[in-house]
N, C-alpha and C positions, 0 to 999 in steps of 0.2 A: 221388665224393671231395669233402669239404670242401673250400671253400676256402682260402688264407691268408686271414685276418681285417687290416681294415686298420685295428680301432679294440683299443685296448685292453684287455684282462679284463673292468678296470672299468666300461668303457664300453657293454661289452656286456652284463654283467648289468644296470645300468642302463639300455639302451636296453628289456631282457627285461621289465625291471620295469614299464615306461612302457605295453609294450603289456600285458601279463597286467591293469593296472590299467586299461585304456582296454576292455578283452572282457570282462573278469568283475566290474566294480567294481556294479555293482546286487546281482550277486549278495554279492559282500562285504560291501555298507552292510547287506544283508538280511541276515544272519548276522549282525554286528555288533549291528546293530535286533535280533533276537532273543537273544542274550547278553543284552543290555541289560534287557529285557524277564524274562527270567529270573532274572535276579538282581534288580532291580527285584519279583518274585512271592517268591525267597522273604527280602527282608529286610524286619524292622517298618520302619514298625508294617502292613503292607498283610497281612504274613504273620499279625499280630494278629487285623484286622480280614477279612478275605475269605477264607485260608485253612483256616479252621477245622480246623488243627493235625490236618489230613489225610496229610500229610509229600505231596511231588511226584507229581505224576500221572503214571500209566505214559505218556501220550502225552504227556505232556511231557520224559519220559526219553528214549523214541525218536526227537522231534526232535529233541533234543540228542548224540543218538549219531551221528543217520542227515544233520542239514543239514549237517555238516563235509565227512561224506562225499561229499555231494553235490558240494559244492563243489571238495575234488580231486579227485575223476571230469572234471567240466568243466575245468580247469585243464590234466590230461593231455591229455585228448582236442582242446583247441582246437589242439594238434600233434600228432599219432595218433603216438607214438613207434615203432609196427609196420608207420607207412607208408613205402613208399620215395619218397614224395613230402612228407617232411618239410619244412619251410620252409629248415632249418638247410642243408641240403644246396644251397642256392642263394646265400642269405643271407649276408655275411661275419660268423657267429655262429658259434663254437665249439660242440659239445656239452655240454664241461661250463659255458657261460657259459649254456646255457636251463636246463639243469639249475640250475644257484644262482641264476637268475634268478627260477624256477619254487618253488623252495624257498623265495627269502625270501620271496616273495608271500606262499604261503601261511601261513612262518610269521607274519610281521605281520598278516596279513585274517585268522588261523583260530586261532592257537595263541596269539598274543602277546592278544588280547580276552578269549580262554576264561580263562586263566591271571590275569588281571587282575579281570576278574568273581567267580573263586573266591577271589581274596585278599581283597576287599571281606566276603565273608563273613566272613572269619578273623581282623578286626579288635578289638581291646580286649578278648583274651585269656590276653595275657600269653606268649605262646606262645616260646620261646627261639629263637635261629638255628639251631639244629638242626631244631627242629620244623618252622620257616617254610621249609628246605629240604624237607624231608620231606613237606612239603605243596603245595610248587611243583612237584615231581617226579611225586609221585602225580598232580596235575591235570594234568600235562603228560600223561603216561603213559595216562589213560583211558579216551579217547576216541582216540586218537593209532594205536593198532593197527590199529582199524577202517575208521580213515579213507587210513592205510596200504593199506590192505587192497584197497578199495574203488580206487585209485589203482593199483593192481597189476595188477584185471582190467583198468582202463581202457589201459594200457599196452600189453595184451594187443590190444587190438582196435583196428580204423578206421573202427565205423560203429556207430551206435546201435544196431543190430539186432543186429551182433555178440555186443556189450553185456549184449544182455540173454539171449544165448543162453548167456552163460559163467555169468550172475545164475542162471541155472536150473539148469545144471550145476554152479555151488557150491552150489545148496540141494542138490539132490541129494547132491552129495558129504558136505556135512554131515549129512544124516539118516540117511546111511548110515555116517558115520565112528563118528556116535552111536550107532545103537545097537551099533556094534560094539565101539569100548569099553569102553560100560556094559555086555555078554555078557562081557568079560574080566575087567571088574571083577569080576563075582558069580564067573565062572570059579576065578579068583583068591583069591577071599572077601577084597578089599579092604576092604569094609565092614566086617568085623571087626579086619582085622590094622592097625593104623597110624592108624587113624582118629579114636582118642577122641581129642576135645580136651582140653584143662588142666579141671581141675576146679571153678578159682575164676576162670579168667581166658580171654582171647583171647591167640590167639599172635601175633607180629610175620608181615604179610603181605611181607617183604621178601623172601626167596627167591621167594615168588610171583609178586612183580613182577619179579622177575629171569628168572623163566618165562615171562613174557607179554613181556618184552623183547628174548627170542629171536624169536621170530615177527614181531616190529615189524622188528626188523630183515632178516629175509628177504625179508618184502613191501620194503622199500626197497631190497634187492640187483635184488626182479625190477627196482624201478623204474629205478635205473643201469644192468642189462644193457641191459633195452630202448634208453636212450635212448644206452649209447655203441656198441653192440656185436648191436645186435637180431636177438638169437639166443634168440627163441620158445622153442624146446625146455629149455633152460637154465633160461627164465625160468620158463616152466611148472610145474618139476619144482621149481625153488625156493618156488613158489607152493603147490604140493602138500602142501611138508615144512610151509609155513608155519602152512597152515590145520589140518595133522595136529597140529601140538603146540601148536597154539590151543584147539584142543579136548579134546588130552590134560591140559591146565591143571585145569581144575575138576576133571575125571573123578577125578584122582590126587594135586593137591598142596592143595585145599582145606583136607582134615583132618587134615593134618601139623603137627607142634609146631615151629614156629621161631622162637628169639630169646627162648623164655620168660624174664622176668625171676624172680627168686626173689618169695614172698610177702613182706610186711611186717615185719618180727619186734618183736615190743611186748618195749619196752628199760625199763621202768615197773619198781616196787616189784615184788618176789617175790609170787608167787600162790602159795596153798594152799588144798586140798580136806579136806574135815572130811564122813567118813560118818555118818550117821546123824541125831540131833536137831542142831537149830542152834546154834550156838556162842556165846557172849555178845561182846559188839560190844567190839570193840579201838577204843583214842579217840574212841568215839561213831560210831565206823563201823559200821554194822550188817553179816552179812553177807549175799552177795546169795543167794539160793536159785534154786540150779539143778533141784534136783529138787526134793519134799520129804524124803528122805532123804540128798543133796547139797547142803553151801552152799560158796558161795568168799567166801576172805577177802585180804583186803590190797591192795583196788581203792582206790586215791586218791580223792579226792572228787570229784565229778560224774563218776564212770566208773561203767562196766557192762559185762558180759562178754554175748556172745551164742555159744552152744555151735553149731561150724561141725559136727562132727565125733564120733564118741562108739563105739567099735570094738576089736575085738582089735587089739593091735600088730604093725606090720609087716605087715599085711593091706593088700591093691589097693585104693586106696580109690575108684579106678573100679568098679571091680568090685562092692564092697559099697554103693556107692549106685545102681549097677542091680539089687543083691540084696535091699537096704530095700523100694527104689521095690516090689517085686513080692510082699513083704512072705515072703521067702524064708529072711531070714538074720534074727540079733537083731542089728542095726546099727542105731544113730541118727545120721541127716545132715539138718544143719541144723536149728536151730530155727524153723520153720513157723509158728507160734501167736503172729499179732499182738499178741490180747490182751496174752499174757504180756509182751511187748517194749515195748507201749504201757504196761505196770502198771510197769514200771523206770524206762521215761523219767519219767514224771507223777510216782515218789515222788523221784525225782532232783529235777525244777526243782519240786516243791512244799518243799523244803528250801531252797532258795535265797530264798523269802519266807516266814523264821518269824515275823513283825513281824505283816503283813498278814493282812485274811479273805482266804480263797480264797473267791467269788461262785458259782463256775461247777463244777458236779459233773461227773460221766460215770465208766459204769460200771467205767473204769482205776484208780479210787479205790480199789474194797472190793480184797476177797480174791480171788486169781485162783488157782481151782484147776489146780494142777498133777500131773499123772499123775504117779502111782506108777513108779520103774523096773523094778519087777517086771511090772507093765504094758505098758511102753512095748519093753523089750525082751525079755518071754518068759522062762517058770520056769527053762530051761535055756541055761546061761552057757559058752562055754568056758572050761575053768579054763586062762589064761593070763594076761598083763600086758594091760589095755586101755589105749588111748592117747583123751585127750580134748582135743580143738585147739577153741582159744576164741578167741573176735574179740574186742578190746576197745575201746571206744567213749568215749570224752570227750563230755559235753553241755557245743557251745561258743555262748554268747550273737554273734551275728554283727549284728544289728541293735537298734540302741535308738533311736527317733526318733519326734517328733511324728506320731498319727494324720492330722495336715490333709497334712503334707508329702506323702502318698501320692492324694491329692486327683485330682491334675491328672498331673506326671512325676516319679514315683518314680524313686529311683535303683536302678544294679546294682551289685552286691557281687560283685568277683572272688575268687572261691572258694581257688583256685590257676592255676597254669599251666593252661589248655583246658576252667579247669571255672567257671561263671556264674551266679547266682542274678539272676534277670530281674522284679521286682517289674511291675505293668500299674497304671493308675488304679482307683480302688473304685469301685464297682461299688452300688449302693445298691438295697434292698429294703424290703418295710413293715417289719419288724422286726429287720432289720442291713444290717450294709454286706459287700459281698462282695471282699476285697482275691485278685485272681487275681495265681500266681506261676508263676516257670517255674524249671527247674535247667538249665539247657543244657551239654551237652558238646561238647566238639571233641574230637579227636588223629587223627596219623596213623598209619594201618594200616600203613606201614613202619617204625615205632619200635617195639622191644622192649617196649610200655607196659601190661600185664594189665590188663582191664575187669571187676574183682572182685561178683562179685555179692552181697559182702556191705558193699563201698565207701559211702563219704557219697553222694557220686554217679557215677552218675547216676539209680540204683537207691533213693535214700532216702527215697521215698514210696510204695513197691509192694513187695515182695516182696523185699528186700535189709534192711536194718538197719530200716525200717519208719518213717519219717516225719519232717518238722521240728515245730517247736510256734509256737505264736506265745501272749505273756502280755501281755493288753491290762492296763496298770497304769492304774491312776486314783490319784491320790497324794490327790486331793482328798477323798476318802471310804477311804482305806486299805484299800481291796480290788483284788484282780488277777483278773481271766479269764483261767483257761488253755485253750488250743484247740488241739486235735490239727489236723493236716492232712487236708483233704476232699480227695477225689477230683475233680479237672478235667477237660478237656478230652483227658485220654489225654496221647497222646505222640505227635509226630513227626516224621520221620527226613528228613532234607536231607544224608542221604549218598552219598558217591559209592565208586568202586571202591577206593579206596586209602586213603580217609581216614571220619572217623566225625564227625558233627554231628547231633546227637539232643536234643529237647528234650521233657521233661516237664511239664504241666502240672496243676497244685493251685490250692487255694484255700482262703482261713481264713473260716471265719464269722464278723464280731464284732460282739452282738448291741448293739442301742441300750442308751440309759438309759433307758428310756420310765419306770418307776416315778418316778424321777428328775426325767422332764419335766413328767410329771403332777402331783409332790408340788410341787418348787421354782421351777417354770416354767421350768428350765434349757435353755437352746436348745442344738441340734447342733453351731453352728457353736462356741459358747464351751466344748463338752464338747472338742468335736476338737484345740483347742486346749492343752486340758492334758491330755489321757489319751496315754500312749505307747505305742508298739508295740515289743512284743523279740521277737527272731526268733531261739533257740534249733534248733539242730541237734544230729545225732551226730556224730562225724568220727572215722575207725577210726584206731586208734595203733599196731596191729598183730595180729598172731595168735599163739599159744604153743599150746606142745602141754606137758600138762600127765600123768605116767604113773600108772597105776592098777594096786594089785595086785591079787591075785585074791582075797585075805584083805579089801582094801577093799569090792570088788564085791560080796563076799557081804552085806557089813553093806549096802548101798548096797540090796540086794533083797530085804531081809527085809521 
């Protein structure tokens, strides 16, 4: 039987707190030292220079799952809560005064560093107070189960040995929970039924984490049985349910749709489709040609449509882009053919300099043949309504400034809320300079927030709306170099369970004046000084769905 205690609540968490920090504080500074360190690897410029935009290493992911945990195991164990020779039982300390004694340790040494190291990353964003919750939560949240976890067997046992015979009998348990399961799943044909994701988008991981927040909490129930009421059996069985529906998480609620937000809907001029030859240009707007038996008209100036979609109406359109992909059905999903995407941007910002030469060619200049629809979707049509859903794109000017300024430290351009365009210093070769750029993304995977894969970013140099440009101006010879976006360094990923930081990396080639240096003797430094750099992108305005008869279709495939 406890004692009466002769010092106060206070006093005693506070005496708890003195010693947990007087037994474990090496191990704390050392976890602390490695947060530190960790974040420290992945923020520039170090992540510029040494990481070689690798995204985190697996063994750097596991110590950062597995030293937390380390450290409440020790934390339990320097008072074995399953012995009957606890301290507390002699001690004038209450239970629950080791227990919040225990608690705030940890959270100050383990949770309050972690949490503080992940916000550093999340800095000059833009991110709202919603987000910055959203994102203190997820980092609380994932790492925090495990280490739960991990503090649950240690509860369990009074001796290292114990320890490590329960370490074996959870592997165990786990590889047999898995693959049982996974036999339920296919049992089941989970894989088919509930599983597709969104078509254009991620779904919000919130109910998710509301999954994995049940098991955090169980492991913390074993840890209170133990420490007021150490009734093993109890604790056991709550440990059981714990690690059962830890593992039923991924198995079943991964591929589930929650918190979809709606698409974009483009609120612009009225759009209209014209089958057959091309139409003559309304106020000097030409229109843009989707097929060559397809044009669209009534895009504002510096817009362009990129075709998401192209199908019978009211048809699964999960279904008919696994029907295309297998080349099964006559459906068209998404516009694929860079070419054509890069031949829209280039005559878009070559309209925006009718004054100047354009210097600089590439094959997005001529004629970019475009497949026939009778081609593309097969002699035979069903005769119904097809529906055709279009993205539409604005080319927005985001940078105009001095080539030198990019010299030494370029600056960054916040995109929006969680999205960053990350310019590096040039980069210089025998015959250009190489300016390296990034797009960086944040959000949190608990926010309703769709990751569009036909979006500005994060996707706008690969395989989404297809790239930025850069127009190197020279005012002093009235010509421009236009330059598509090169491929860099790849991409990536400094994300964690709950939240998303992902970084793409490009680069512009922008060649010297050498004719220039040779003819006038003009040096680099007085070129860089007057020649600027514009940094044009796409930025989507929205999507429409635009209706097709079948009287159109036929002229659309003749």
């Amino acid at each position: 039987m406890t004692p009466a205690p002769t010092l106060s609540f206070t006093d005693q968490v506070r005496h708890q707190l003195r010693r947990e920090w007087q037994q474990h504080r090496l191990w704390a500074l050392a976890l602390v030292g490695f947060i530190a360190l960790r974040a420290a690897y992945l923020t520039q410029p170090f992540w510029h220079a040494f990481a070689g935009y690798k995204g985190e290493p697996y063994w750097l992911q596991y110590l950062a799952l597995f030293f937390p945990a380390i450290l409440f195991m020790r934390v339990v164990m320097a008072e074995p809560l399953a012995s009957t020779d606890l301290g507390t039982l002699t001690r004038p300390l209450s239970r629950w005064a080791l227990v919040v004694g225990k608690g705030v340790f940890l959270t100050l040494a383990v949770l309050l560093p972690w949490i503080l190291a992940d916000a550093w990353q999340w800095r000059g964003f833009g991110h709202s107070p919603g987000t910055w919750v959203a994102l203190l939560l997820g980092s609380a949240q994932a790492g925090l189960m495990l280490a739960l976890l991990f503090g649950a067997l240690a509860s369990l046992t009074t001796s290292v040995a114990q320890l490590s015979f329960l370490l074996l009998g959870l592997v165990a348990f786990y590889v047999g929970m898995d693959i049982g399961l996974t036999e339920l799943r296919t049992f089941i044909r989970w894989n088919q039924a509930g599983r597709t994701g969104p078509p254009f988008g991620q779904a919000s991981a919130f109910l998710h984490s509301l999954a994995y927040l049940v098991p955090s909490l169980l492991f913390l129930a074993v840890l209170l049985v133990q420490a007021i009421g150490r009734r093993r059996w109890l604790a056991g069985a709550l440990l059981a349910l714990g690690v059962t529906l830890g593992l039923a998480v991924p198995q079943f609620w991964l591929g589930l749709k929650w918190l979809e937000l709606p698409l974009p809907a483009y609120t612009g001029s009225a759009l209209t489709i014209t089958p057959g030859p091309a139409p003559a240009p309304v106020a000097g707007q030409a229109p843009q040609p989707l097929w060559p038996t397809l044009h669209l008209s009534g895009l504002p100036p510096r817009h362009m449509a990129m075709v998401v979609h192209f199908a019978p109406a009211g048809l699964d359109l999960n279904k008919a882009r696994v029907n295309w992909r297998k080349n099964q059905d006559p459906y068209f999903w998404m516009d694929e053919n860079m070419t054509q995407r890069q031949h829209d941007r280039a005559k878009i910002l070559l309209g925006q300099y009718p004054s100047t030469q354009l210097s600089y060619t590439s094959p997005y200049f001529g004629q970019v043949r475009r497949s026939p629809l009778s081609q593309v979707l097969g002699p035979t049509l069903p005769t119904q309504p097809w529906q055709l859903r279009l993205a539409v794109y604005e080319m927005r000017k985001l940078v105009d400034l001095p080539l030198a300024d990019f010299l030494h430290s370029p600056p960054s351009f916040l995109l929006k809320s969680g999205r960053r365009l990350e310019f590096q210093p040039l980069q210089e070769t025998r015959s250009s300079y190489l300016l390296p750029w990034t797009a960086r993304f944040q959000t949190s995977r608990l926010l309703p927030a769709p990751l569009l894969s036909m979006d500005d970013l994060p996707r706008f140099g690969e395989g989404g709306v297809g790239g930025a440009w850069a127009v190197l101006r020279d005012g002093a010879v009235g010509e421009n170099h236009l330059l598509p976006t090169q491929q860099g360094r790849g991409h990536a990923q400094r994300s964690g369970q709950f939240h998303d930081d992902v970084t793409y990396g490009y680069q512009f080639h922008l060649p010297k004046p050498q004719d220039r240096q040779a003819l006038t003797g003009l040096t680099l430094d007085t070129w860089m000084k007057k020649v600027r750099v514009e940094i044009w992108l796409p930025e989507l305005r929205g999507l429409t769905d635009v209706d097709v008869t079948p009287e159109q279709m036929q002229q659309m495939v003749k």
